[in-house]
C-alpha positions in Angstrom: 10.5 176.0 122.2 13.3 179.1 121.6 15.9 179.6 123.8 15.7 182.7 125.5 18.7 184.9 123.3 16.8 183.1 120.2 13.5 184.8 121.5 15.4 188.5 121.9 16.4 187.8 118.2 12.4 187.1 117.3 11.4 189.8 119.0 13.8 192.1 117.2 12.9 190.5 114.1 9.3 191.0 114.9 9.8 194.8 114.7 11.4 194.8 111.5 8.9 191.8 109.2 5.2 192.2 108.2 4.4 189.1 110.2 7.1 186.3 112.0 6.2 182.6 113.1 8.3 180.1 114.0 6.9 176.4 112.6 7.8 173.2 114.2 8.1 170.9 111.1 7.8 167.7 112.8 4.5 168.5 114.7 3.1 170.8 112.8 2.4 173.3 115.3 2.9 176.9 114.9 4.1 179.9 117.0 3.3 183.9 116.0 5.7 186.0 117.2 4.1 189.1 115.0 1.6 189.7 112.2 0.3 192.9 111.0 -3.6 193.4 111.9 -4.4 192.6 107.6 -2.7 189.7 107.6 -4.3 188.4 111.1 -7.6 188.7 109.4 -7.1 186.0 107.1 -4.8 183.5 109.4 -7.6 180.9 110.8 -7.5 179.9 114.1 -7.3 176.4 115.4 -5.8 174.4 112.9 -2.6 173.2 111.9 0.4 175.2 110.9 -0.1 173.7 107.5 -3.7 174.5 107.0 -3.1 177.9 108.0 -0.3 178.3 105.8 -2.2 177.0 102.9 -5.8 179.1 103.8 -3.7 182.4 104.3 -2.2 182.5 101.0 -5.4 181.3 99.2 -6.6 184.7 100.6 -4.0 186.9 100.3 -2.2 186.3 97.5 -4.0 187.4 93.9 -5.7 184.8 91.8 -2.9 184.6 89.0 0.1 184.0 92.0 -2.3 181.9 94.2 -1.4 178.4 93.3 2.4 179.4 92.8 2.4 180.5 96.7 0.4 177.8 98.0 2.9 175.5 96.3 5.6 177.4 98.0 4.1 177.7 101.1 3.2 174.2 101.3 4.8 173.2 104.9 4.9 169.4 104.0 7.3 169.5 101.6 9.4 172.5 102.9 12.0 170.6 104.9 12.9 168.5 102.0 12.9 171.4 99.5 15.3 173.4 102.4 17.5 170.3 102.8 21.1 171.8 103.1 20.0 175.5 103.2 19.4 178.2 105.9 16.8 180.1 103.6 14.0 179.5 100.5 12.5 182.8 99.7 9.8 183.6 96.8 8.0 187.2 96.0 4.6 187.2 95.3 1.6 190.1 94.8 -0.6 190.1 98.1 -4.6 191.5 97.5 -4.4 193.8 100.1 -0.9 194.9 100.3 1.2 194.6 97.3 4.6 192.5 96.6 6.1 190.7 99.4 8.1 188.6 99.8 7.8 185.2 102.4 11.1 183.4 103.7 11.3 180.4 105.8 14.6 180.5 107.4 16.5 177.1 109.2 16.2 177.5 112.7 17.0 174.1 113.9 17.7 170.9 111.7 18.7 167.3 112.4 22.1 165.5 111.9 21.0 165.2 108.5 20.7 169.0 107.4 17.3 168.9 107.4 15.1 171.0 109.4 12.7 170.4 111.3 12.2 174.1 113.0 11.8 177.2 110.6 10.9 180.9 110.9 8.8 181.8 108.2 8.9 185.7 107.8 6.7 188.1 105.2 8.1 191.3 104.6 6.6 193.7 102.8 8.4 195.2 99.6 5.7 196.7 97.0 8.1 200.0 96.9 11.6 198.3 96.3 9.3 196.6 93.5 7.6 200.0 92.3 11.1 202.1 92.1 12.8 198.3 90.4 10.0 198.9 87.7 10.6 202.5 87.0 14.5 201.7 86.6 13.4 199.0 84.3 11.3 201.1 82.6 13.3 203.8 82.8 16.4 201.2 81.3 14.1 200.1 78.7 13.0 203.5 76.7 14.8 205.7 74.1 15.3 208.9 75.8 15.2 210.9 72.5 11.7 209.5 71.3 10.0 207.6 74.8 10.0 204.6 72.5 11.3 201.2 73.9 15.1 201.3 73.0 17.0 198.6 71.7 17.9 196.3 74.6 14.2 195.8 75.1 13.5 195.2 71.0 16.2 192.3 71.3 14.6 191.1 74.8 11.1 191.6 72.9 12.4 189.9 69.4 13.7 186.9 71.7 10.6 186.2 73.4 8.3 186.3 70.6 11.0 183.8 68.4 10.8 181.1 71.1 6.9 181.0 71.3 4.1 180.1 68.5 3.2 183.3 66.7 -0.4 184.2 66.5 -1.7 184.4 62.8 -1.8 188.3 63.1 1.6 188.4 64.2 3.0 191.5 61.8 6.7 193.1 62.2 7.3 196.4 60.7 10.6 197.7 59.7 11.0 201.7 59.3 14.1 204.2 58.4 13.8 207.7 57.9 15.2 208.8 54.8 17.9 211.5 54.3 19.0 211.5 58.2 22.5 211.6 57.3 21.9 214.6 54.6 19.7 216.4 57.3 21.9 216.6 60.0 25.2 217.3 57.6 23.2 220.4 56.1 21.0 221.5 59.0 22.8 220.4 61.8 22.0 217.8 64.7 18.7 219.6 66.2 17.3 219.5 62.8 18.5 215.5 62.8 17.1 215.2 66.7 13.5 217.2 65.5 13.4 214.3 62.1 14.0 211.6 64.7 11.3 212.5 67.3 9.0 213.2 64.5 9.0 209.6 62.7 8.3 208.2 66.2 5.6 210.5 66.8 4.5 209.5 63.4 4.8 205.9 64.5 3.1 206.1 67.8 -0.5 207.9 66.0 -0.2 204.6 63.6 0.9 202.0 64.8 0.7 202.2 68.9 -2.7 200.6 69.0 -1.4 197.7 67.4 1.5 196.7 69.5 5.3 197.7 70.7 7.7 200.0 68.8 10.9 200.4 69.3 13.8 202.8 67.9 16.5 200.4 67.3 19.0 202.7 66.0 20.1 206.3 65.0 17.1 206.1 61.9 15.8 202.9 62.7 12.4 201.5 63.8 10.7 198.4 64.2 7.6 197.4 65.3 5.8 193.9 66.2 1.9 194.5 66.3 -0.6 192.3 65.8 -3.5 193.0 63.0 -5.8 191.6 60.5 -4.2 191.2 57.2 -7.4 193.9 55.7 -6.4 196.2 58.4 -3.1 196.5 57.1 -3.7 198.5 54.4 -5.4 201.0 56.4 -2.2 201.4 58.4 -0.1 201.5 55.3 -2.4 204.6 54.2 -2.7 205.7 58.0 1.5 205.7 58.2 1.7 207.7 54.9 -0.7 210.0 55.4 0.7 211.4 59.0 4.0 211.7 57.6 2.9 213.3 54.3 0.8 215.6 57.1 4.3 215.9 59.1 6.1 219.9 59.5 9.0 220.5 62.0 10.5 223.4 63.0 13.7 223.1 61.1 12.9 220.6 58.8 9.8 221.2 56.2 8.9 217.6 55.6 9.2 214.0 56.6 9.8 210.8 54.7 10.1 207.4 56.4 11.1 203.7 54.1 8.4 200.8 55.8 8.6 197.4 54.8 5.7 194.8 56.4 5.8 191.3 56.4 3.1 189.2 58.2 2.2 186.0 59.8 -1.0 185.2 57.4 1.6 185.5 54.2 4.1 183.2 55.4 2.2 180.6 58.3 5.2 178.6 58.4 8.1 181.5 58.8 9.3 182.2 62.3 9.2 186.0 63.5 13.7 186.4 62.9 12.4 185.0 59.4 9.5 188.0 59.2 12.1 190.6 60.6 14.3 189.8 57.9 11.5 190.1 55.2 10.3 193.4 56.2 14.0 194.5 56.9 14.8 194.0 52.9 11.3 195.4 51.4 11.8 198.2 53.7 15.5 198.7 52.4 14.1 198.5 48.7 11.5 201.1 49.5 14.5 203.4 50.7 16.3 202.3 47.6 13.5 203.5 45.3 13.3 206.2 47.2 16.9 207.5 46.4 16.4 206.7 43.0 13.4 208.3 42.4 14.3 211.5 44.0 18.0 210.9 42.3 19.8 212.2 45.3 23.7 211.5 44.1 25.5 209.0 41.8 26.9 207.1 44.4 22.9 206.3 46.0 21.5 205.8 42.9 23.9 203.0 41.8 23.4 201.5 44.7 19.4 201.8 44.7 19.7 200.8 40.8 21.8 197.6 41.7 19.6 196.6 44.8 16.5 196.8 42.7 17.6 195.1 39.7 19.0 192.2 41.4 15.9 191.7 43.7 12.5 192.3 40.8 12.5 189.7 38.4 10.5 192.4 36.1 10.6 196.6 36.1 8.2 198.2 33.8 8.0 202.0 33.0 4.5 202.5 32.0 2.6 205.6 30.9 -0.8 205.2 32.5 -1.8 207.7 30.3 -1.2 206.3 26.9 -0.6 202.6 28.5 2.8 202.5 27.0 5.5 201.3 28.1 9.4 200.5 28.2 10.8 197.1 29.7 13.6 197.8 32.2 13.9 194.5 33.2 12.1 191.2 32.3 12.9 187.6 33.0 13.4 185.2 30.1 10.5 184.2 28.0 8.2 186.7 29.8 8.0 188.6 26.3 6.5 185.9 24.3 2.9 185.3 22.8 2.5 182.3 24.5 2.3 184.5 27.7 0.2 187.3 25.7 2.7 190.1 25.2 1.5 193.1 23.5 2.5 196.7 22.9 -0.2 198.2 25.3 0.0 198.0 28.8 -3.2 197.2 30.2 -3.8 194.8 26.8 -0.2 192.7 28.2 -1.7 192.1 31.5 -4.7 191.2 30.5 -3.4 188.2 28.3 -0.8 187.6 30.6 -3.5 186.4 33.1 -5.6 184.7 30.8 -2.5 183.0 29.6 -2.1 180.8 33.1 0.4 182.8 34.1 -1.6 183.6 37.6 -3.1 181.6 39.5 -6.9 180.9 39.5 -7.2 181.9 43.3 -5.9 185.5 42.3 -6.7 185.9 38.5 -10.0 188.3 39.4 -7.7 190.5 41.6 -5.1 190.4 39.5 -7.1 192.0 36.4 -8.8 194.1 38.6 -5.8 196.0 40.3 -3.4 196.0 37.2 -5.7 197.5 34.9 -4.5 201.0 34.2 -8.3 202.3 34.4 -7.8 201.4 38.4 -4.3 202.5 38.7 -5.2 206.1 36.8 -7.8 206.4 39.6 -5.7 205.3 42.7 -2.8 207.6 41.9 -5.2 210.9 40.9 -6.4 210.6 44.1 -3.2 211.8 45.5 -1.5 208.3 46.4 2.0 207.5 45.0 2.3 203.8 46.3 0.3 200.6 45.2 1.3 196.4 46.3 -0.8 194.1 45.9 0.6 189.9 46.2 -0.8 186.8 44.4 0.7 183.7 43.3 2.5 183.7 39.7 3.9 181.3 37.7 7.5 180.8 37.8 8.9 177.9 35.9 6.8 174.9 36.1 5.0 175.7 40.1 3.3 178.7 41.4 5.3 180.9 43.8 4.3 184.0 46.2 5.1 187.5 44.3 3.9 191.0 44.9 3.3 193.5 42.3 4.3 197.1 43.3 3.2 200.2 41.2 5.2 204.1 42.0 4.1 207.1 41.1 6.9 209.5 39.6 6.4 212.7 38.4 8.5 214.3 35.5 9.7 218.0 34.2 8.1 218.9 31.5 4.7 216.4 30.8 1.4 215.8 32.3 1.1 212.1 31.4 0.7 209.8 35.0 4.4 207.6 34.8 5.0 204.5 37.2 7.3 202.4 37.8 5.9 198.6 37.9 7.8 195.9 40.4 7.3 192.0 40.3 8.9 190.0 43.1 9.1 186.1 43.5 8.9 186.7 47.4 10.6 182.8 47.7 13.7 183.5 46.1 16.4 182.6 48.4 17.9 186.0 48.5 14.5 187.6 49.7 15.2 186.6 53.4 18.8 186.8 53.7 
């Protein structure tokens, strides 16, 4: 069968594989030179090289792998599959002793290049896999915040753009606001502590639901997957742990998060939901700057941003229900779509003017009336979003509505600022 320097080299190959057989192609006949005692166990005696190639890795291979290795292990179809190689390897998981991997190797072939003798050889390499994982892993995290770091968000974002999305597919965008200011005034540590704080933030909120990632010096994302009624629960979850946030140089935390979600746009792919969630959470930071009027230079920025993006900013005095027009599109002042001098009387007409549609009129009058929005923000909250379709021209388009609280020197009246978006103009995903 072997020559005899060929058997010296089985014998020291023996020493050094979890099991070694040489396999005569043509007849089907099989020779062991070695096997460890596990894997004798589930080799069958008697029959042919093929059969016991195909029994052994039906038992020792894991459920998952077991129809990949029988397909690789499948001795009929080996010699043509090795035609014009020495070796055709494949790693698989094994039930009773981790990775391994299997090899047939050309031992003798025709004038064709085909063989008609191989060694097959199993070698066992579940560590080599274990300390490859940790590397990976290892290669994959942020070392700052143990979040996944940015090679594996782009390796993550691919993946999930080339398959169908499930309908609670959600990606969340998140910067942490005055970074820059903290580390030029407190210094880098008190920049590092801000850092490692929004992802703990992050990982209390939003681990349960999927991946996060720290994507750069202030930057977050994560893709999670939840109902669209649980996401206001995280919105409140998110704000309250960072509202509930105290470092050790740094008295307070404030991140910018902008969601955007399979169930509001079915027919968006995920690089279009990134870029959604990316711009509403750069308007939240805008808004942010504004309100807290930071520095000429932010504010004319966050001014600019806003007012290009909202096709209406309102002013209103909850209190009173007054209000001054920062911003309105044409036409949205007229009787015809029930303007009026008080606040919650505007809105009210403006609905039962056909201006929303009849799938969100009820929500609609009951969230903008400034009986519920005194409640919601004297409870403590200072953010409020709702979406519903609006009229726009001639068709009815996606818009959301969102309401923040502000507080000024000098008065106790409850002031917010009132956004409306068309969510489909062509700027809101670039």
């Amino acid at each position: 069968m072997v020559s005899d320097s060929g058997l010296d080299i089985l014998k020291c190959l023996a020493t050094v594989y979890y099991g070694v057989h040489v396999v005569d192609l043509r007849t089907d006949e099989v020779w062991q030179f070695n096997a460890d005692e596990r894997l004798k166990k589930y080799v069958p005696e008697g029959p042919s090289a093929s059969v016991k190639m195909d029994r052994s890795m039906n038992e020792l291979v894991i459920e998952s792998q077991r129809d990949a290795a029988r397909k690789f292990g499948d001795l009929r179809t080996v010699a043509q599959r090795m035609k014009g190689k020495h070796t055709l390897s494949g790693e698989f998981i094994g039930v009773h002793i981790g990775w391994f991997k299997q090899q047939f190797i050309c031992l003798e072939a025709d004038e064709d290049g085909t063989p008609v003798k191989v060694i097959h050889t199993v070698e066992k390499i579940d560590e080599q896999k274990k300390r490859e994982e940790d590397l990976l892993r290892i290669s994959r995290l942020d070392e700052l915040t143990g979040l996944l770091n940015r090679k594996a968000y782009e390796e993550e974002l691919l993946a999930v753009s080339e398959n169908p999305q499930k309908a609670s597919a959600v990606y969340v965008a998140v910067d942490i606001n005055e970074l820059k200011n903290t580390n030029d005034s407190l210094g880098h540590n008190a920049g590092d502590e801000l850092i490692s704080g929004a992802a703990d933030c992050l990982k209390k909120t939003l681990g349960g639901y999927g991946r996060l990632f720290r994507i750069g010096g202030d930057e977050f994302a994560a893709i999670i997957y939840a109902k669209p009624e649980e996401l206001v629960k995280i919105q409140k979850d998110i704000e309250e742990v960072v509202s509930g946030w105290k470092g050790s140089f740094v008295p307070s935390l404030s991140l910018s998060c902008g969601i955007a979600a399979q169930s509001e746009y079915p027919g968006y792919d995920f690089s279009e939901l990134a870029k959604i969630a990316d711009q509403r959470m750069y308007q939240k930071k805008a808004l942010y700057y504004q309100l807290k009027g930071m520095d000429r230079r932010v504010q004319h920025i966050a001014q600019t941003v806003i007012f290009d993006s909202y096709l209406k900013v309102l002013k209103v005095n909850l209190t009173d229900n007054t209000f001054e027009i920062l911003k309105a599109e044409d036409g949205s002042t007229s009787v015809e779509k029930g303007f009026s001098d008080n606040f919650g009387e505007w809105t009210a007409h403006f609905a039962q003017s056909g201006q929303i549609h009849s799938n969100d009129k009820d929500k609609y009058l009951y969230y903008i009336q400034p009986d519920y929005l005194r409640e919601y923000f004297a409870a403590g909250n200072d953010y409020f979003s709702f979406y519903y379709k609006r009229k726009v021209g001639d068709v009815f388009k996606d818009s959301v509505l969102e309401v923040f609280k502000k507080d000024f020197p000098n008065t106790q009246d409850l002031i917010v600022f009132v956004f409306v978006k068309d969510l489909h103009k062509e700027n809101a995903i670039l």
